[in-house]
C-alpha positions in Angstrom: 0.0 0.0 0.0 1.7 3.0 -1.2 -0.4 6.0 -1.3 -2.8 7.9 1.3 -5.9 9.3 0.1 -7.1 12.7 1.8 -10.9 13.5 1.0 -10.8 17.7 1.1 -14.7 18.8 1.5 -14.7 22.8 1.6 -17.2 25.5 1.1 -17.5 26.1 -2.3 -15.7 22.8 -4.3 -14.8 18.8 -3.7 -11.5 17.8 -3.8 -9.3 14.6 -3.8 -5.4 15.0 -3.3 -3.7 11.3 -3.1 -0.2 11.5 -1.5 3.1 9.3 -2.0 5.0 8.1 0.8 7.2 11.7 0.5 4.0 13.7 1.6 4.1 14.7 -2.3 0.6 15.0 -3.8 0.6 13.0 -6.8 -2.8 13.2 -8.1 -5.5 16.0 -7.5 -9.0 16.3 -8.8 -11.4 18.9 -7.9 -15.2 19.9 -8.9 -17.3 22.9 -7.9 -20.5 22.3 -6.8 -23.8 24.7 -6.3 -23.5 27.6 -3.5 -27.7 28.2 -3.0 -29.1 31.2 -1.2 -33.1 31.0 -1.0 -33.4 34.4 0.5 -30.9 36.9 2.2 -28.7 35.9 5.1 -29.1 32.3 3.9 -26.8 30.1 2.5 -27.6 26.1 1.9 -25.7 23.0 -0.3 -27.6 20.3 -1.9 -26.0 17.5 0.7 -26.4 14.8 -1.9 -24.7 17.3 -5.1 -21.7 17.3 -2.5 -21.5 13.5 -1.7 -21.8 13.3 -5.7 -18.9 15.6 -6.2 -17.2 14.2 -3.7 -16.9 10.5 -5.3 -16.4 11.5 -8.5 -13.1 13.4 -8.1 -12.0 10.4 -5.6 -13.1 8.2 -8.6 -11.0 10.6 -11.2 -8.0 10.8 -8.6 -8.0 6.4 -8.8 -8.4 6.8 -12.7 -5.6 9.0 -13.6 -2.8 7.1 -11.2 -5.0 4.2 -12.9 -5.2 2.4 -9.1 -6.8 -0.1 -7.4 -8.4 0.7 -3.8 -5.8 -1.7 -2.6 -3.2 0.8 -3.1 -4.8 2.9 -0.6 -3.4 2.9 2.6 -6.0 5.0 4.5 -8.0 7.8 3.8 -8.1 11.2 5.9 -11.3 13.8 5.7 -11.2 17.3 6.2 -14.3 19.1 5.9 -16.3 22.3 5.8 -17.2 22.5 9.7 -20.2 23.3 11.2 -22.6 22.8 8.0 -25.5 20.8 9.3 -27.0 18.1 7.5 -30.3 16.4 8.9 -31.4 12.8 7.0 -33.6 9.9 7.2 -31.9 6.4 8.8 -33.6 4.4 7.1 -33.3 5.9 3.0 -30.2 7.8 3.6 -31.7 11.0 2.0 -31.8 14.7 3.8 -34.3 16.0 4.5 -33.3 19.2 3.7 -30.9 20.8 2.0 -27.4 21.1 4.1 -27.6 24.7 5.8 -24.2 25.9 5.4 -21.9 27.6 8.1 -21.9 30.9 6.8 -25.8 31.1 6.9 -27.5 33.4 9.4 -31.3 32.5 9.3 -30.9 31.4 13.5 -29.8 34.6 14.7 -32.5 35.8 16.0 -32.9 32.6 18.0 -29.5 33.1 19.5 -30.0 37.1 20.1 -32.9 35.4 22.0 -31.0 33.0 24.2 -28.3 35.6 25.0 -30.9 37.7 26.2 -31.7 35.3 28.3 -28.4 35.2 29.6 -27.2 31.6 28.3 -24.2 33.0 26.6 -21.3 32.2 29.6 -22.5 28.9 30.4 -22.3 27.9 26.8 -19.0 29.7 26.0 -17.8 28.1 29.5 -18.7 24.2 28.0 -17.7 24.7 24.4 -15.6 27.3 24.3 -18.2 28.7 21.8 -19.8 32.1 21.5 -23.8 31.8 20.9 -24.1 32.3 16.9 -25.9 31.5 14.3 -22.4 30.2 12.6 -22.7 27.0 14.9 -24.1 24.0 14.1 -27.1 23.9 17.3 -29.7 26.6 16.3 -29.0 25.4 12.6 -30.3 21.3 13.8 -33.2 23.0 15.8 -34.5 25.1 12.8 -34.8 21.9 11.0 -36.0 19.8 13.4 -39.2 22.7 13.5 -39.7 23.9 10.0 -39.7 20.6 8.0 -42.7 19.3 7.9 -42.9 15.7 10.5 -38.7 16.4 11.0 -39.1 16.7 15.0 -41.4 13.7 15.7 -39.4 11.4 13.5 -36.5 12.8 15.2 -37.6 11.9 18.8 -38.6 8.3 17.7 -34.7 8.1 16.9 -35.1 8.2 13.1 -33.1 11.0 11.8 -29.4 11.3 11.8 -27.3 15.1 12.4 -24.1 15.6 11.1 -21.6 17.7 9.8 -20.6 17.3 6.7 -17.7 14.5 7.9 -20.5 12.4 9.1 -22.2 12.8 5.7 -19.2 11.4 4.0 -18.6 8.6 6.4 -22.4 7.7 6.7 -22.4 7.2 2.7 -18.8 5.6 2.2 -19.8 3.1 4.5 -23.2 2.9 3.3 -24.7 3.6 6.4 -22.1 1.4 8.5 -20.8 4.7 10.5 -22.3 7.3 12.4 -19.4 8.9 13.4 -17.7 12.6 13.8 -14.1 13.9 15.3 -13.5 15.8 18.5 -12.9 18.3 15.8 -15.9 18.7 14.1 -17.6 17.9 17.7 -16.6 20.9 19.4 -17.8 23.3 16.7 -21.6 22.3 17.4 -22.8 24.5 20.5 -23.3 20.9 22.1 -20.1 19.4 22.9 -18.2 19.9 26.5 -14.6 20.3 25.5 -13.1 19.7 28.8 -15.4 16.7 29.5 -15.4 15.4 25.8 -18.8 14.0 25.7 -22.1 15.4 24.2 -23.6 18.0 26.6 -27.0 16.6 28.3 -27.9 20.6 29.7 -27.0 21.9 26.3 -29.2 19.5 24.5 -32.1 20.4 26.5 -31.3 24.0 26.1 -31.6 23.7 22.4 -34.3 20.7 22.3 -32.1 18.3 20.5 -32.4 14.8 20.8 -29.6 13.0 21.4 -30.7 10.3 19.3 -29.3 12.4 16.5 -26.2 12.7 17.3 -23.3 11.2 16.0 -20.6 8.7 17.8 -17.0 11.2 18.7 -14.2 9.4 17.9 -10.4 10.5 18.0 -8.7 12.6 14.9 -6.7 9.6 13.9 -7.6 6.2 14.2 -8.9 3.2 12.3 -12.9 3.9 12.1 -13.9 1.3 9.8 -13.8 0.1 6.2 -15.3 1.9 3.2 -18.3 0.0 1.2 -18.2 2.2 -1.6 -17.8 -0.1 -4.7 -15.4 2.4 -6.2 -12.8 2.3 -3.2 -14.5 -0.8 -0.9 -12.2 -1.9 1.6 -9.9 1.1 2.2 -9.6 2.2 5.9 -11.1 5.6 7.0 -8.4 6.6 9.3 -8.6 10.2 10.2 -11.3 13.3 10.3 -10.6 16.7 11.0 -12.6 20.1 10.6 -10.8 21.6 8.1 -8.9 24.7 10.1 -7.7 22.1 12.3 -6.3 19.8 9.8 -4.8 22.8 8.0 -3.4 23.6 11.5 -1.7 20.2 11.8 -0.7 20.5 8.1 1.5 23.1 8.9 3.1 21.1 11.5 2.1 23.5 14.3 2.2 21.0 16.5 3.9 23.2 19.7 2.1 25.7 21.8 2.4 28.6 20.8 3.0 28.0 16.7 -0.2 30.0 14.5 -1.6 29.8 10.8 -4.0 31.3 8.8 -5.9 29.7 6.3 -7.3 32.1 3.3 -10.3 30.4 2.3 -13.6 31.3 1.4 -13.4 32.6 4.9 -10.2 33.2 7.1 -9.3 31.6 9.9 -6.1 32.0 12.2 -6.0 29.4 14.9 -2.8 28.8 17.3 -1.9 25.8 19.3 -2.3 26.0 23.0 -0.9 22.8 23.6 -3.3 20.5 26.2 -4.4 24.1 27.8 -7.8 25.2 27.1 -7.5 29.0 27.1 -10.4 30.9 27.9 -10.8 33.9 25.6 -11.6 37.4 27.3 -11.8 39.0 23.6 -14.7 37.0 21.8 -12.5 34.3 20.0 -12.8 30.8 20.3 -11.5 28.1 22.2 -11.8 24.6 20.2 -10.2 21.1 20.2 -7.7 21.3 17.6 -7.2 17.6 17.1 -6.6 14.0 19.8 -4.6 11.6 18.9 -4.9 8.4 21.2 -5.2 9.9 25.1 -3.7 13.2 24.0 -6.2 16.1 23.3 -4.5 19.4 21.8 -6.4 22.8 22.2 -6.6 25.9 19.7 -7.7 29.0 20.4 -9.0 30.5 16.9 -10.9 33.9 15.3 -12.8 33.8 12.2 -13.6 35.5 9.1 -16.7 35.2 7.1 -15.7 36.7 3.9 -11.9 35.9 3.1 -11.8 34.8 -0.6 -15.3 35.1 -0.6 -15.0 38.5 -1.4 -13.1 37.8 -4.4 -15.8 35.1 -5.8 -18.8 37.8 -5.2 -16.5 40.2 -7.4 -16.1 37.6 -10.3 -19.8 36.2 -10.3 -21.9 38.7 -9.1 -20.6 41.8 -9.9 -18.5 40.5 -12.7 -15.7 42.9 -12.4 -13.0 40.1 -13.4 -13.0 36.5 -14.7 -11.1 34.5 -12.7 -9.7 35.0 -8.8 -5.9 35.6 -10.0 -7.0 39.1 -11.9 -7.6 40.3 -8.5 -3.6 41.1 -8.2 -3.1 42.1 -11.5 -6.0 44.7 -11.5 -5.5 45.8 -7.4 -1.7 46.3 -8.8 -2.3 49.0 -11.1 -3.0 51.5 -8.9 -0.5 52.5 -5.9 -3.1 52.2 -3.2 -6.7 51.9 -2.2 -7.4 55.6 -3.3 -9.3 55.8 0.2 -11.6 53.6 -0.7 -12.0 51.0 2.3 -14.4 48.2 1.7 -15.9 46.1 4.7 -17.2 42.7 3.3 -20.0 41.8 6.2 -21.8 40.1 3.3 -23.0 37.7 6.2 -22.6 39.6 9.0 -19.3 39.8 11.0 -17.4 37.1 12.4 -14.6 37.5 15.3 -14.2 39.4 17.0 -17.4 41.5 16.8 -19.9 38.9 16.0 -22.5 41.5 14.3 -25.2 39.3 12.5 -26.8 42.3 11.7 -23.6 44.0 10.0 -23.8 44.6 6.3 -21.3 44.7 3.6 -19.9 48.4 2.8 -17.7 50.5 0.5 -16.4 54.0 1.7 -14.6 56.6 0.6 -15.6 56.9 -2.9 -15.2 59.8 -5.2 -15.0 60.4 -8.8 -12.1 59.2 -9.4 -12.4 55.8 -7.9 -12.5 52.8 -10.2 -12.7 49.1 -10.4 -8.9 48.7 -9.5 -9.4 50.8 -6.6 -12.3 48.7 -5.7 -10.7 45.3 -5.7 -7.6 46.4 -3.5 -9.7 47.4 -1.3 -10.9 44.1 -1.4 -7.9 42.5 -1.1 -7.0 44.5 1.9 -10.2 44.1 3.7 -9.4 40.4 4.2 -5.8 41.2 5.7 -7.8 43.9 8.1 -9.9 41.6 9.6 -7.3 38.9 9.7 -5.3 42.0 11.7 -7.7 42.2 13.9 -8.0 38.7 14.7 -3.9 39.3 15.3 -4.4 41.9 17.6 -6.6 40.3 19.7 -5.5 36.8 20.3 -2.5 39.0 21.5 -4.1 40.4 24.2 -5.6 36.7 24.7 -2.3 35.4 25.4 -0.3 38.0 26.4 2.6 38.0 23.9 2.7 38.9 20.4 3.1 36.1 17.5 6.0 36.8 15.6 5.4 34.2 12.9 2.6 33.0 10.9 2.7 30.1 8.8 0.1 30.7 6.1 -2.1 28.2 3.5 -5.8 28.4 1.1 -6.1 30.3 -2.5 -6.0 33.4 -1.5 -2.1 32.8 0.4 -1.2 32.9 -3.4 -1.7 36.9 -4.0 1.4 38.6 -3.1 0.1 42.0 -2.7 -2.5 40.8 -0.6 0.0 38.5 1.4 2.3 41.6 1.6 0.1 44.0 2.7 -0.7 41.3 5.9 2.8 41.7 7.0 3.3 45.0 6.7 -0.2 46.0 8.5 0.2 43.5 10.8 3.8 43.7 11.4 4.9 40.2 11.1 7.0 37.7 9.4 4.5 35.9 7.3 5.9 31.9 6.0 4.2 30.7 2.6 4.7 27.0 2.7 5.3 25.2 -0.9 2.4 23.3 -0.6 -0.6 25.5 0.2 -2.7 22.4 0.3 -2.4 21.8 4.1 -5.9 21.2 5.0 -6.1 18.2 2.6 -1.9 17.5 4.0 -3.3 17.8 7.5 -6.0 14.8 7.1 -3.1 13.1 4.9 -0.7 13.3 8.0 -3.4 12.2 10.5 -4.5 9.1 8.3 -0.7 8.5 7.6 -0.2 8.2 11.5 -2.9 5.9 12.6 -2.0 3.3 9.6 1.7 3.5 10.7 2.4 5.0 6.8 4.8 7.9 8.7 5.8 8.6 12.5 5.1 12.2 13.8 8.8 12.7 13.6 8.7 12.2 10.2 6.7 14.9 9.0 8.6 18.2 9.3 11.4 16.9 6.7 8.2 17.2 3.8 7.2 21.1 5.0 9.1 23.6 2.9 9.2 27.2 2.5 8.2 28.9 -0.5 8.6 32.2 0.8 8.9 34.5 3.6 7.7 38.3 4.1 8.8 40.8 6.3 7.0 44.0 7.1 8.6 47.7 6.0 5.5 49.8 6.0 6.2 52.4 8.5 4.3 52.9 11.5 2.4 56.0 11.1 1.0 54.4 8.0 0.0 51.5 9.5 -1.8 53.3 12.2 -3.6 55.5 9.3 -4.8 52.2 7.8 -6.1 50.6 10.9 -8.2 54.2 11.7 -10.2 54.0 8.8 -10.7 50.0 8.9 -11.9 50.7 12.2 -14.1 53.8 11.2 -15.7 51.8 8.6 -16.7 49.0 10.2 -17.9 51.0 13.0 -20.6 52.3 10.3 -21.2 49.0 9.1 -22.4 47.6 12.4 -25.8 46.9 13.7 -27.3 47.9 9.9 -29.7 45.7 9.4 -33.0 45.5 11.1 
């Protein structure tokens, strides 16, 4: 068995990266699949169109090394966290479509609850904030708007999951129920210190436990995959995806950060087998166990990293393709005062504004589409600053390195403009694949295909960059970031 097989389910496409016993990937397929918003503020998947997706490019991966499942020493998921999928036991289908993380059709149910003063005993169990971004308000919507969803659910015949579980639940044809300690603690109903499934919290938000999936480790032997096109390979590891990306950049001491410039952005740092308690409205989340050990993260997140950049190309149509972003944002010498604050779906970390809206200031005449997409660009390094800024304060020292991965960690302006606002050494890795290398590594471990000490001889630097933006500037920068998303706040009603 010569290969390891990592399944990478994100936001907006399915992808399939098979590695060789060097941590090279050797094969990579990848398909887009539907992003479906029924009205404002909500965003859904077609559960099944992913699943589809999903074995296709694992069937396109086998074809083009031409290889038989037997080849396959394990196989690692990574996933989209915190998309909720509901579906029927006994036929396997949803009964619903998936409703995806960055949807925000629960927030008024969570506004609700913190009125009611639930927020610290939540954020005190799951190291969670009460949002709509969660996975808990998200199973309880569909559990009362689809029609019959709650009684069959309390006669134990509907399944939750994340979209791990999905996978899992269909490669084994139903064999495994399963999730991570990962995926778990991104729910809104997982303790993190006790690592079990919450009995208050279920009550809190009438879920029953019935639904709920079996929490294994991050890497170990679950079972065997029925699928006729890879039957037989072992499913070895799960990880949400900012985790596996995490452990993909080998940031495997306390202390050690990334950020991942996905459809959203996420910067997480290891705090070893401390759970640290956030004063500034980030998160505190299990970043992976591997046998007894459990390893902590605390993390902030973005809702519109790349994002951004897609709305630009589909719906406003300003380019064709992601990579013109540099090209056009480099024609002009700055942002021409034009700051743009993308709260397409509210705000994530660390203001946590459902009811923000996206904004462009600081338009004149002479403002024009170039202008527009830099200030794009740098909208995503301002709110990754700010994320920088306060997991500081969090820990109490700076971090003076960031190890960086996701599409977006391929535009150099935007890349440069991070280190020089943030004022820190940013490390591009040569493989900017790391969640899919993350579930790879974690796969590779509990199927004995590499030791931990292995791994760092496979991570190699692409590039490094420094800050030399000088200070007053910076501060300029940060004032108007911070004036304009002080006027995108609180807009909608």
């Amino acid at each position: 068995m010569t290969y390891i097989l990592a399944i990478d389910q994100g936001t907006s496409s399915s992808r399939c990266i098979l590695y060789n016993r060097d941590a090279q990937p050797v094969a990579v397929a990848q398909q887009e699949f539907r992003q479906i918003y029924p009205q404002p503020g909500w965003v859904e998947h077609d559960a099944e169109e992913i699943w589809q997706s999903q074995i296709n490019v694992i069937k396109q991966v086998l074809q083009e090394k031409n290889l038989k499942s037997s080849k396959i020493a394990g196989i690692g998921i990574t996933n989209q966290r915190e998309t909720t999928v509901v579906w029927d036991r006994r036929t396997g289908k949803p009964i619903y479509n998936a409703i995806v993380w960055q949807d925000r059709r629960t927030a008024d149910e969570c506004n609700r609850l913190k009125a009611e003063g639930f927020e610290p005993l939540i954020q005190d169990k799951t190291g969670l904030l009460l949002d709509a971004y969660f996975s808990a308000t998200k199973i309880k919507w569909l559990l009362d708007h689809v029609d019959g969803a709650r009684a069959k659910a309390e006669r134990g015949e509907l399944a939750f999951g994340t979209i791990d579980s999905w996978l899992v639940w269909n490669l084994t044809q139903g064999e495994l129920h399963i999730t991570d300690v990962s995926n778990a603690s991104r729910t809104l109903l997982y303790n993190i210190g006790q690592l079990r499934w919450d009995d208050e919290l279920l009550t809190l938000f009438d879920i029953p436990a019935s639904l709920l999936p079996d929490v294994k480790t991050s890497s170990e032997v679950y079972g065997l995959t029925r699928h006729s096109d890879i039957a037989g390979t072992p499913i070895a590891a799960i990880a949400g995806d900012q985790q596996a990306a995490l452990f993909g950049q080998l940031c495997n001491q306390p202390g050690m950060a990334k950020c991942t410039y996905g459809t959203g952005s996420f910067l997480m740092m290891n705090t070893g087998r401390k759970k640290v308690a956030s004063k500034h409205r980030l998160l505190s989340t299990i970043a992976w166990q591997i046998g007894d050990e459990v390893t902590y993260a605390l993390e902030g997140s973005v809702f519109m990293g790349g994002a951004v950049l897609q709305w630009l190309r589909d719906s406003l149509m300003v380019f064709k393709q992601a990579s013109d972003s540099e090209i056009l944002a480099s024609s002009v010498n700055d942002n021409g005062g034009v700051y743009f604050v993308p709260a397409l779906t509210g705000l994530g970390a660390p203001h946590w504004d459902a009811n923000a809206r996206g904004t462009i200031f600081g338009i004149t005449r002479g403002t024009t589409h170039a202008h527009l997409v830099r200030a794009a660009l740098e909208s995503i390094a301002f709110q990754v600053d700010e994320l920088l800024q306060t997991m500081t304060l969090d820990c109490n020292e700076p971090i003076t390195q960031l190890r960086i991965d996701g599409g977006a960690a391929n535009n150099n302006l935007m890349v440069q403009f991070q280190a020089d606002l943030s004022n820190i050494n940013i490390i591009r890795p040569d493989n900017l694949e790391t969640t899919a290398l993350g579930a790879a590594y974690l796969a590779g471990i509990a199927v004995g295909f590499w030791r931990v000490e292995e791994l760092s001889q496979s991570w190699r630097i692409n590039q490094t960059f420094t800050p030399n933006l000088p200070p007053e500037q910076v501060d300029s920068l940060r004032h108007f970031w911070q004036k304009a998303v002080g006027r995108a706040m609180d807009w909608a009603e």
